[in-house]
C-alpha positions in Angstrom: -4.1 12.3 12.2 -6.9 13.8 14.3 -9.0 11.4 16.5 -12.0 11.9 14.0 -10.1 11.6 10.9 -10.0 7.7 9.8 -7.4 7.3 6.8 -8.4 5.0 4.2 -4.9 3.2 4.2 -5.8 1.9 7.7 -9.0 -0.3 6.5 -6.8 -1.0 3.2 -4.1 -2.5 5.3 -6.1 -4.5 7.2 -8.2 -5.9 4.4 -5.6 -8.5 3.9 -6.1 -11.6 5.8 -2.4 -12.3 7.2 -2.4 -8.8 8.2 -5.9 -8.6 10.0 -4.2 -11.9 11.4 -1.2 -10.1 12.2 -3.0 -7.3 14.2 -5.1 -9.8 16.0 -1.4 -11.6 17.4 -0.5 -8.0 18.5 -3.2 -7.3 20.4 -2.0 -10.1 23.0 1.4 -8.3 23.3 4.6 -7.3 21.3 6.0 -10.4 19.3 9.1 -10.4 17.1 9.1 -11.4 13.2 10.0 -14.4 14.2 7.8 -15.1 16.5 4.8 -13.8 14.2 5.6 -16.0 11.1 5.7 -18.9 13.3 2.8 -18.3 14.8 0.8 -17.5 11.2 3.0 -20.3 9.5 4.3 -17.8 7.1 8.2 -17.3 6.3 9.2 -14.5 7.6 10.1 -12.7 4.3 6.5 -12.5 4.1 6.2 -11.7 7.8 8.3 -8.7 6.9 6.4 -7.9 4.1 2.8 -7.6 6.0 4.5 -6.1 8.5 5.9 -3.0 7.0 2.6 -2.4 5.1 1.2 -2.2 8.5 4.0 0.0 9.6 3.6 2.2 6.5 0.1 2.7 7.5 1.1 3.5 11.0 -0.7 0.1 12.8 2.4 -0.8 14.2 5.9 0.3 14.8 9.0 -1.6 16.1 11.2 -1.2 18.8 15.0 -2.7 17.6 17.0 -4.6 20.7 19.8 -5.8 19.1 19.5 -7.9 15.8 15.3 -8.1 16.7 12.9 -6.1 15.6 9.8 -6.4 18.3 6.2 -4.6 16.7 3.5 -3.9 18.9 -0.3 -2.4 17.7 0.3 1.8 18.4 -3.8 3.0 19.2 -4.5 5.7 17.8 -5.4 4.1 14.0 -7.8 2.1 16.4 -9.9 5.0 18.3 -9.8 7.2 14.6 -11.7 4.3 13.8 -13.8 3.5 16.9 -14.4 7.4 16.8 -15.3 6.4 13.1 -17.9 3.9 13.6 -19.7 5.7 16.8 -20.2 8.3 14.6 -23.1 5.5 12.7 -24.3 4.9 16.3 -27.0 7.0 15.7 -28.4 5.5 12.3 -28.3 1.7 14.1 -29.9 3.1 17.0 -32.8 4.8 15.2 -32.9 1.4 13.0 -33.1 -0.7 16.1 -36.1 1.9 17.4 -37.8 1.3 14.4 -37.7 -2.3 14.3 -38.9 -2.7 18.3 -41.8 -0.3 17.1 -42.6 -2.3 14.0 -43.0 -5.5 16.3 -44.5 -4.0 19.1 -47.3 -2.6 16.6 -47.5 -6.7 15.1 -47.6 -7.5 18.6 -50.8 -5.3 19.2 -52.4 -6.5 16.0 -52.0 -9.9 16.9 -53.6 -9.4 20.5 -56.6 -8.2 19.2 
């Protein structure tokens, strides 16, 4: 995936709660299974579960050391979308310019 290219099965992965959830632990530091469905209160069938969806979509991969499987959040997905999402900087910004001119202009009006 190029930098600029956002795929539309990163936002549908992390539409689901426990996942967005998921990705939120992970951005702290690698954590087992385990050590997510105890954190989320989930079992750890449905740990697994979230987890390959968000493996599938290529949010996270896992490392094996022996029986353990330890995922941690890979970046690229992240700056495809940051690169994403600056890329509507411009239409806030002009929005934003609008709305301080719109108020300065009330501002004036009421001053006279």
């Amino acid at each position: 995936m190029k930098r600029s290219e956002m795929d539309i099965t990163t936002l549908s992965a992390l539409a689901e709660p426990n996942r967005m959830n998921i990705v939120q632990l992970l951005r702290d530091g690698p954590l087992t299974v385990g050590e997510i469905a105890d954190r989320l209160g989930l079992r750890q069938p449905q740990a697994s579960k979230h987890l390959k969806v968000l493996s599938d979509s290529g949010i996270v991969e896992a490392q094996v050391d022996a029986n353990r499987r330890i995922y941690k959040l890979r970046s690229e997905p992240f700056q495809a979308m940051d690169y994403w999402v600056q890329s509507f900087r411009h239409i806030m910004e002009d929005r934003l310019e609008s709305l301080d001119n719109y108020l300065r202009e009330l501002q004036n009006k009421k001053q006279r």
